[in-house]
Structures are given as C-alpha cells and as structure tokens.
C-alpha positions in Angstrom: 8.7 13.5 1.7 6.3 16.3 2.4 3.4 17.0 0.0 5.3 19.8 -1.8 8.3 17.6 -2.1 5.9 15.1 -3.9 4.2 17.9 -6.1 8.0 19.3 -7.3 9.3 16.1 -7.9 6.1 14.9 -9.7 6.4 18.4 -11.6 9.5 17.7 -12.0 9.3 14.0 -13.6 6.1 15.9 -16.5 9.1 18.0 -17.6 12.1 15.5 -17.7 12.5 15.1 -21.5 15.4 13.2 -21.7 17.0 10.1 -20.6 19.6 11.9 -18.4 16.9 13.8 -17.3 14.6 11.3 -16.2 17.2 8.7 -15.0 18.1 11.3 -12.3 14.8 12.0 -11.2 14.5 8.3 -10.5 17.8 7.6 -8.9 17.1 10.7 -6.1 13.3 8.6 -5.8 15.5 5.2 -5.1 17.6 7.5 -2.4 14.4 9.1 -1.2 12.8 5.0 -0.4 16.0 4.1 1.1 15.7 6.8 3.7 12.3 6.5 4.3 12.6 2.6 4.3 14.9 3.7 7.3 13.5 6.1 9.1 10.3 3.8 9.0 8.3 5.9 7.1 6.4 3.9 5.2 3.9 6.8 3.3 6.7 8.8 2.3 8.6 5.2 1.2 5.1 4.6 -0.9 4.9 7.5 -2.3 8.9 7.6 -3.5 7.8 4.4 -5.1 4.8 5.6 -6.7 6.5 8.7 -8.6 9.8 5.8 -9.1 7.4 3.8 -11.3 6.3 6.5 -13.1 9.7 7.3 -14.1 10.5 3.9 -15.2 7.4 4.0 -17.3 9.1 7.3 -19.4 12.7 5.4 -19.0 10.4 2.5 -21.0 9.7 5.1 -23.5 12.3 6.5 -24.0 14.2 3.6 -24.4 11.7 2.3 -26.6 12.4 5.8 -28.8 16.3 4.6 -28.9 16.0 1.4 -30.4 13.7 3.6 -33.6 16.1 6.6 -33.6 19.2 4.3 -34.0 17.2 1.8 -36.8 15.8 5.6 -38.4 18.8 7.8 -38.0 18.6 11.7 -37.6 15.3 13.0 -37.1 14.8 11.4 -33.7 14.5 14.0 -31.1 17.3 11.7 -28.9 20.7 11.4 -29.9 23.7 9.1 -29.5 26.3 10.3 -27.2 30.0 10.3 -28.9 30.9 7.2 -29.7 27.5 5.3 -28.9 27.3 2.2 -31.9 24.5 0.7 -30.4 20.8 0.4 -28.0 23.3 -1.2 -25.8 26.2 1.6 -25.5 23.4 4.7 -25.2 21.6 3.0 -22.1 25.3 1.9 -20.3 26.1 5.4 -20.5 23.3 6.7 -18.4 23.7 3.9 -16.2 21.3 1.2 -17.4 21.6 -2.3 -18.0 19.7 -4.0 -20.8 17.5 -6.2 -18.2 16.6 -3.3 -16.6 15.6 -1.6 -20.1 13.9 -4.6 -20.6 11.5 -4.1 -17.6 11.1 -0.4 -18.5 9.9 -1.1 -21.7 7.5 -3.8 -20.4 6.0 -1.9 -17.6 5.3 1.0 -20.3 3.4 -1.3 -22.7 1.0 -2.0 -20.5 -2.7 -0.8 -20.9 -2.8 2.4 -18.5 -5.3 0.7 -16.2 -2.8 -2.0 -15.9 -0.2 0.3 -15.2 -2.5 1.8 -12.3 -3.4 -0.9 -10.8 0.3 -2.1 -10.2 1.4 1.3 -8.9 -1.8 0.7 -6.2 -0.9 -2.4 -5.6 2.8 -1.3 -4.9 1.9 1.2 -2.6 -0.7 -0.8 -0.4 2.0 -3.2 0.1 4.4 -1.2 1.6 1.9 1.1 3.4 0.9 -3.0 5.0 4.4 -3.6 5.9 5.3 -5.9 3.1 9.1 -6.2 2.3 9.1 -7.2 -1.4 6.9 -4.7 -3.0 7.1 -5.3 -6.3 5.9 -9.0 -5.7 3.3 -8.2 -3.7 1.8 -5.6 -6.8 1.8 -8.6 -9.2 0.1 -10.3 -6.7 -2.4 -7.9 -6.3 -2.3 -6.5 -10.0 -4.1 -10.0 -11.0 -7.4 -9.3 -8.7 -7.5 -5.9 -9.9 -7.3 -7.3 -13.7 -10.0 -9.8 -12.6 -12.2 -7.1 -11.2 -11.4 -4.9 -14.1 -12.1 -7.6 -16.7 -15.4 -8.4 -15.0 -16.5 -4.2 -15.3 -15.5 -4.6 -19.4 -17.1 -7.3 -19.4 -20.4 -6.1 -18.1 -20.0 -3.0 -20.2 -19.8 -4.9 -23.4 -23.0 -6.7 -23.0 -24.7 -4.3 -21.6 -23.5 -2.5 -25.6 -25.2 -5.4 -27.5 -28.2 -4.2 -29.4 -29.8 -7.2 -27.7 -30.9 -8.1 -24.4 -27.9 -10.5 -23.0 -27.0 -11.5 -19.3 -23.6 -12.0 -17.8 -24.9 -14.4 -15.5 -28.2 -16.7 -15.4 -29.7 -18.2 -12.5 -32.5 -21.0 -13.0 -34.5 -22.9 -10.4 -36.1 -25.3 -12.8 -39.7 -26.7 -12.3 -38.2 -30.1 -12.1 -40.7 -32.8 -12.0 -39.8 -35.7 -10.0 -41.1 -39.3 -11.0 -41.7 -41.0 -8.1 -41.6 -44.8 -7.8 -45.5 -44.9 -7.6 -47.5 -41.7 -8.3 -50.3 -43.2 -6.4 -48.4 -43.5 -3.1 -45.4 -41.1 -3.8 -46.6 -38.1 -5.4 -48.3 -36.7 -1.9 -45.2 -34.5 -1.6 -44.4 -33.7 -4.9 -43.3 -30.6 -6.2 -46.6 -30.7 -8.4 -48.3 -29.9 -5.2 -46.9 -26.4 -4.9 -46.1 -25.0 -8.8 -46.7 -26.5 -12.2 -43.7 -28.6 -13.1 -42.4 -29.7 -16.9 -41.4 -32.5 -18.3 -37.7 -32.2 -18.6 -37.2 -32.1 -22.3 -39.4 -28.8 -22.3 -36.8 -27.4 -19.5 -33.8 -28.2 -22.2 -34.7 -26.8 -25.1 -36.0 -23.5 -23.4 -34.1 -21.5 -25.5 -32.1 -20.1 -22.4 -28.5 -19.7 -24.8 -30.7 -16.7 -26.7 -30.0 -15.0 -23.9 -27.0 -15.3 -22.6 -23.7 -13.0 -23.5 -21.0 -14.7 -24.9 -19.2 -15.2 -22.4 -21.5 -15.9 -19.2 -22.0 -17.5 -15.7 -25.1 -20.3 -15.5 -26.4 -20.9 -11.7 -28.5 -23.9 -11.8 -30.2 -25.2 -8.6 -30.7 -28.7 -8.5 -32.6 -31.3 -6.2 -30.4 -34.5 -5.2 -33.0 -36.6 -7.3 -32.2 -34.6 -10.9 -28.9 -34.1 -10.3 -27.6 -35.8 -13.6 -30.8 -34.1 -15.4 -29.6 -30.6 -14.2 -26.2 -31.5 -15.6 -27.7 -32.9 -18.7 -29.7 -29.6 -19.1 -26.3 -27.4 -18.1 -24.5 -29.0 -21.2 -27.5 -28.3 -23.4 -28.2 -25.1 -22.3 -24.5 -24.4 -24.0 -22.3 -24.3 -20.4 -19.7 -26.4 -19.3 -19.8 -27.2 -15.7 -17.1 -26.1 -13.4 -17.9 -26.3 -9.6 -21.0 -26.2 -6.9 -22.3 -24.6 -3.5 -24.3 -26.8 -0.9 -27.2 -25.4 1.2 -27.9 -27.0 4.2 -31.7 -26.5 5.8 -32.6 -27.1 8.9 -35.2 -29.4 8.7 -34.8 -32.9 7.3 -36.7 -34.1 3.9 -37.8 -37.4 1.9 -35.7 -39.3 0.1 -35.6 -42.6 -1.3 -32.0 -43.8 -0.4 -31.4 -40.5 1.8 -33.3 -38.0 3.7 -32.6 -34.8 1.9 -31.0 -32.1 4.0 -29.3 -30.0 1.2 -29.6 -28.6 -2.1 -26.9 -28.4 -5.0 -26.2 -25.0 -7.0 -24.0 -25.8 -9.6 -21.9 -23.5 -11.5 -21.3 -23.5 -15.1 -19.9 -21.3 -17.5 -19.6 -20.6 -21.7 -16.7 -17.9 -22.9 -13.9 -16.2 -20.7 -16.0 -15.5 -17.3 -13.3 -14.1 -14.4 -13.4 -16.3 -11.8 -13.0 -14.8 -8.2 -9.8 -13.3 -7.1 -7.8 -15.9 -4.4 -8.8 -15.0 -1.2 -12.2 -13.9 -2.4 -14.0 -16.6 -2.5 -17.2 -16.7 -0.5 -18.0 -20.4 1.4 -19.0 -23.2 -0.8 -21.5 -24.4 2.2 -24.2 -22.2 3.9 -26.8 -23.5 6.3 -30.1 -21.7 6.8 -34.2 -22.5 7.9 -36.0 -23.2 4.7 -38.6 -20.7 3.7 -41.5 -21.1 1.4 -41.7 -24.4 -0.8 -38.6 -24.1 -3.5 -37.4 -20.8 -2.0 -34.0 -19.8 -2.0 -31.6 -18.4 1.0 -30.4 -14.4 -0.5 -26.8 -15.3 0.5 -26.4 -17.0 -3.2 -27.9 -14.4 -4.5 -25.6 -11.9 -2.2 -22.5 -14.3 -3.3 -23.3 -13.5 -7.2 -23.6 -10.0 -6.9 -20.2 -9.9 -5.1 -18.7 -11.9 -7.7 -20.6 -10.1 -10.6 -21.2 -6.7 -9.3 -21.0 -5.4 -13.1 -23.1 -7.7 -15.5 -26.5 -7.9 -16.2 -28.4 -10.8 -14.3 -31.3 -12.5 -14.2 -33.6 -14.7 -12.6 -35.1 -17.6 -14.3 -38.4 -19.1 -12.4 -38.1 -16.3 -10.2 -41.3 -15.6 -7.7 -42.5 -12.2 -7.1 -40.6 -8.8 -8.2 -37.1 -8.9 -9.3 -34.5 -8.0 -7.3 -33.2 -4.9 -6.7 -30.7 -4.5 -10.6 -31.8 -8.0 -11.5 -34.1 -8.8 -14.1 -36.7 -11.7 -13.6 -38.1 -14.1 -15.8 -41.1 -17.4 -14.5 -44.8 -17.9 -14.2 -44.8 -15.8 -11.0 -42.2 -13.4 -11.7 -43.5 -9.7 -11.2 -42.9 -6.8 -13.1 -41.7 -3.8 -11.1 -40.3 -0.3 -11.9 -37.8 0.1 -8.7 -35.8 -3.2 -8.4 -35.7 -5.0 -12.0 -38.0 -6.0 -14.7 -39.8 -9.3 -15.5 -39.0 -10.5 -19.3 -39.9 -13.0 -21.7 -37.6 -15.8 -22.0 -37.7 -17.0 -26.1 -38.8 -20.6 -25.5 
C-alpha cells in the first residue's frame, strides 16, 4: 500500500457512514493484509491492519446504534433492511456474525488510549515478524496500560492540594544495640550520624506524605531486618518483595560477616508493578562509598519504574536529586535538581 493508498482509504473509512459502507472498506483492508502477508511486506501488512482496526471500531458503533434503533424505532439514522426482525438478521445481512459484533462492540468501548495502544501494539508485532498479531497486541496492550496507569497516576498526585509522593525512599538512622556498648559500639553507626531509637523512626509521621496509592523503599541492615519490617507495616505499607546489594568489602557481624544490604519494597493502594520483561535485577554488586551511602543503580531502577510520580528521599545527604525531592538532617536544599522538605514528624 503506498502512502496515498493509505491516505484514500483512511479518507475513505472518516466518510463511511453506514454499515455497508464501512464493512466494505474493511473487507478490501482484510484483502489488502492477505497480499501483503504474501508478498512479504510486512509495513504495508501493518498498516492494512492499522486502518482494519479502525474500521472495526466504527463496525462496534454502529452495531452498537442497531441494537438502540431496533429497541427505539424510527428516528435512528440506520434502518432495517426488508424483512430484518432482529440485531441478529441486520448484521447477517452485511455479512457479520454476532461473535464478531461482539468483538466490534468491545474493541469500541475501550478508553481511546486503550484503543491506541492495541493498534501499536498490533502493528509492532507484525512489523517484528510475529504471526498472531492480535495476541501479541494484548500482550503488549497490558505494559502500555501499566505505563499509562503509572503517568495518571503521577498526574493525580501531583493535582492534590497537598504535597504527596508516589514513591518514598528511607534509609533509616537505625541504631544497633550491640551485645556490650563497651566493647561493641567501636563501629557503630553512632560513630558516623546521629541514630534514633526505633520507636521515634515509627511514628515519624511518613503516611502524611505519601499518595494514596504509593511505593515505600526501605533499606535495611541484616541486624534490623524485622524492625524495618515492623516499621514498613506501621508506616501504612504492606511488604511485597526485596533487592540485595552486594559490596565488595566484607563487614562485622555477629553470626555473619555482612556482605549485603536489603531494600525492601512495600506498597499501600493500586501501584503498577513493572511490565514482564521489564524488570531490572533483584541483585547488584558494587564498592561501597561513604559510610551508609547508597549505589545510584536503585535509585536509576526507581526512576525507570516510576518515571511519572513525585519522589522523595527520606535521610537523604547532600542536594536532592535531579526531579527528586529530599528530606534528612543533611539533606540540602537546591534550586536545579529537587528541593529539601520538612517531613511532619
């Protein structure tokens, strides 16, 4: 199909007002794949397919229109052919089965953006070689509904008249007890940063901030792992999975020595998960920094996940980053990347 072929018989489909009128347009579209399907052409088979859905989308209409103009009677602008009694008798005479009505109808009562993405979808599969199309765009219609579902989402928080984040991520002052502060606390995160007891860290008020339906991040140490979860649950989230990083230097430890650090994941509303396939790696080795720093590639991983809600920091050191904001003791205020605010404690 050559570009002016696509623009008449797009033209062509805008001014199709009937059912006769639009079920030919789509039967010369099913001809116009076929041949393209054999002449192994697979942009002029994907773009027969695009226009195709687009005309089942007005035969959903329209069909839709049927089933009110024979319940209302004259007035309708469709009518019955001679001798047409029923929904069922119009359709068969133009050639269309009731399942096939039935996916018509469907297809057309999606949201637009629904409708888009399955027409994409469509097309990349067949521009990739796939054989079944149609599978392949359901397929790929439910990552685009993710990703779509996480840009609403992010819009309608950012709409609240107060500030609320999409996803939280807290690195705790944890305080350790040691076996013996006298012999044990030589290494001790006290050393380094203040450190609270860890009833102050669960009723920080960190829920006053977050949207209705958000993503928690919480780092924990090996030692306050059931603490962290403890605090997770408090904080209002429900715990759902974790990453592991793995440094390259070996710590203390009383039954282990400590090689890795836990972030754990939990969530509170309807957060989209990640598409399949777009996962990033659960496990991610890298040379520890300063003491309780954190490698980027978590904070790379969220932004990839949450590219569209509002994020923050909690305990974060130095400026935020870059479209974060940034909330701790040592978090800095700055004008380019993010801002640092108060966290109602």
């Amino acid at each position: 199909m050559t570009l002016l072929k696509y623009d008449m018989a797009c033209q062509e489909l805008a001014e199709a007002a009937s059912l006769d009128e639009v079920k030919n347009v789509t039967d010369r579209l099913k001809a116009w794949e076929h041949y393209a399907k054999q002449a192994h052409n697979p942009e002029l088979e994907a773009n027969a397919w695009m226009i195709r859905k687009r005309a089942e989308d007005k035969l959903g209409e329209l069909s839709l229109e049927l089933e009110k103009a024979h319940k209302v009677g004259p007035g309708i602008d469709i009518q019955l052919p001679a001798g047409g009694k029923s929904k069922k008798d119009v359709l068969s005479s133009f050639g269309i089965s009731t399942s096939a009505a039935q996916r018509y109808e469907q297809f057309h009562m999606l949201p637009e953006w629904e409708k888009r993405a399955v027409i994409k979808a469509g097309r990349e599969a067949i521009m990739s070689g796939k054989s079944i199309a149609e599978i392949y765009a359901i397929q790929q219609y439910k990552k685009r509904r993710r990703d779509l579902r996480e840009v609403e989402l992010g819009k309608r928080i950012m709409a609240l008249p107060k500030t609320k984040f999409g996803v939280i991520v807290a690195d705790p002052e944890w305080r350790f007890e040691p076996w013996s502060r006298e012999t044990g606390s030589d290494r001790s995160a006290d050393n380094h940063y203040p450190t609270s007891q860890l009833q102050d860290i669960k009723t920080r008020d960190v829920a006053s901030i977050a949207a209705d339906d958000c993503a928690l991040f919480l780092w924990a140490t090996q030692p306050m792992l059931r603490q962290a979860l403890d605090v997770m649950e408090t904080w209002g989230f429900e715990y759902k999975s974790n990453a592991i990083w793995v440094k390259d230097r070996i710590g203390t430890g009383y039954w282990f020595r400590n090689q890795h650090e836990q972030l754990l994941l939990g969530t509170r509303g309807d957060i989209p998960c990640p598409s399949p396939g777009d996962q990033w790696w659960s496990v991610w080795e890298e040379a520890r920094r300063g003491h309780s720093a954190k490698p980027d590639y978590f904070l790379e991983l969220i932004e990839a996940y949450f590219p569209n809600l509002p994020k923050i920091e909690l305990n974060r050191r130095g400026p935020a980053r870059r479209g974060w904001s940034a909330w701790g003791l040592e978090a800095e205020p700055t004008k380019d990347h993010g801002s640092a605010v108060e966290c109602r404690a």
